[in-house]
Steps between C-alpha positions, in 0.01 A plus 500: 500500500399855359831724409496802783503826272634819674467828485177685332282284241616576152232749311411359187462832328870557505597323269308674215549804622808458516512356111299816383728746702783342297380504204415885494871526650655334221311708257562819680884382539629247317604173623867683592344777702245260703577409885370265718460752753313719263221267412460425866452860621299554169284173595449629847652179641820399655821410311487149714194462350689485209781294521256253703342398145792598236853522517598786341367701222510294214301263655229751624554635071410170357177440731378845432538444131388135539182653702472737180475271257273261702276801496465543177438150401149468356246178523435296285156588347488168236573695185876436468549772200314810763723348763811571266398844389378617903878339604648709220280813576617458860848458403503838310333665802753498718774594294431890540457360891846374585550215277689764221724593703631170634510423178730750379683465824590110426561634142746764636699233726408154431745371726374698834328369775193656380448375129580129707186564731326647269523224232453217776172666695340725230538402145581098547170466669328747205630318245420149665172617512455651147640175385223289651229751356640481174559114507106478590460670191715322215573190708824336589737610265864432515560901442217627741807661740636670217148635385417649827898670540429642184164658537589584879823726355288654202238646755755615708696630221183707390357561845764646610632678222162614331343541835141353489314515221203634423417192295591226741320188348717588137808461724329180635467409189841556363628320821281164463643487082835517661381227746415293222120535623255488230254765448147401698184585370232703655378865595849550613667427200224655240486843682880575519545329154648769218205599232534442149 
């Protein structure tokens, strides 16, 4: 027996509309300032819509940051080391794009409701999956965690303190030492390498 739904068919667009339109809100207002009802009028769709697929607003936070990051996950290409480097080029990317200032906002207030959904749906999952690039790269070590925390807080550190770069592979570079990842050889290496 098929389950009798009422009421108008859901639209499958809403949901990422509604994950975009509360995104910009956040960055426009902070996670304090944002309403329910203001990403729903913003969205163009109705506040039941809302509440029909999350519960409140830190739900609808952590899948609109959880939708971000998925975004910005790149393929695997089979070179682990340019899958490290394009995962730590994205990574620096989108701190000028939001990603500073949740930062400093969990910084400012660790205990809030926001540095909690922002380490559970945005940097959790970028870590997790800096970890695995890294671990493809120097293999199962017991310290592979601790490698990836540490090069993940020196590019934020630098990103968002220095701004970007103009010379983003040396601050690749200086992130993979602290990584523990060993220089790699090729046109990459030999062009950006200091003369004598």
């Amino acid at each position: 027996m098929q389950p009798v739904h009422r009421g108008r068919p859901r639209r499958a667009d809403i949901d990422r509309v509604a994950l975009e339109h509360t995104l910009a809100l956040l960055r426009q207002r902070g996670y304090d300032g944002l309403r329910m009802k203001d990403v729903a009028e913003s969205a163009g769709i109705g506040l039941g819509a809302l509440y029909r697929r999350w519960t409140g607003k830190k739900e609808l936070v952590m899948a609109a940051l959880r939708a971000d990051v998925t975004r910005h996950e790149t393929d695997d290409t089979g070179d682990p080391f340019a899958d490290l480097v394009t995962a730590l080029d994205r990574i620096g990317d989108a701190v000028p794009h939001g990603l500073g200032r949740l930062m400093a906002a969990c910084l400012a207030d660790p205990d809030s409701e926001l540095a909690r959904v922002v380490i559970e749906a945005k940097l959790t999952p970028m870590l997790d999956g800096l970890t695995a690039r890294l671990e493809r790269v120097v293999g199962a070590a017991p310290d592979v965690r601790l490698r990836a925390e540490s090069g993940l807080s020196y590019l934020l550190w630098h990103t968002a303190v220095g701004g970007r770069t103009a010379d983003a592979t040396a601050l690749h570079r200086r992130v993979l030492k602290v990584m523990g990842v060993p220089p790699q050889p090729g046109p990459e290496q030999s062009s950006t390498a200091p003369g004598p």
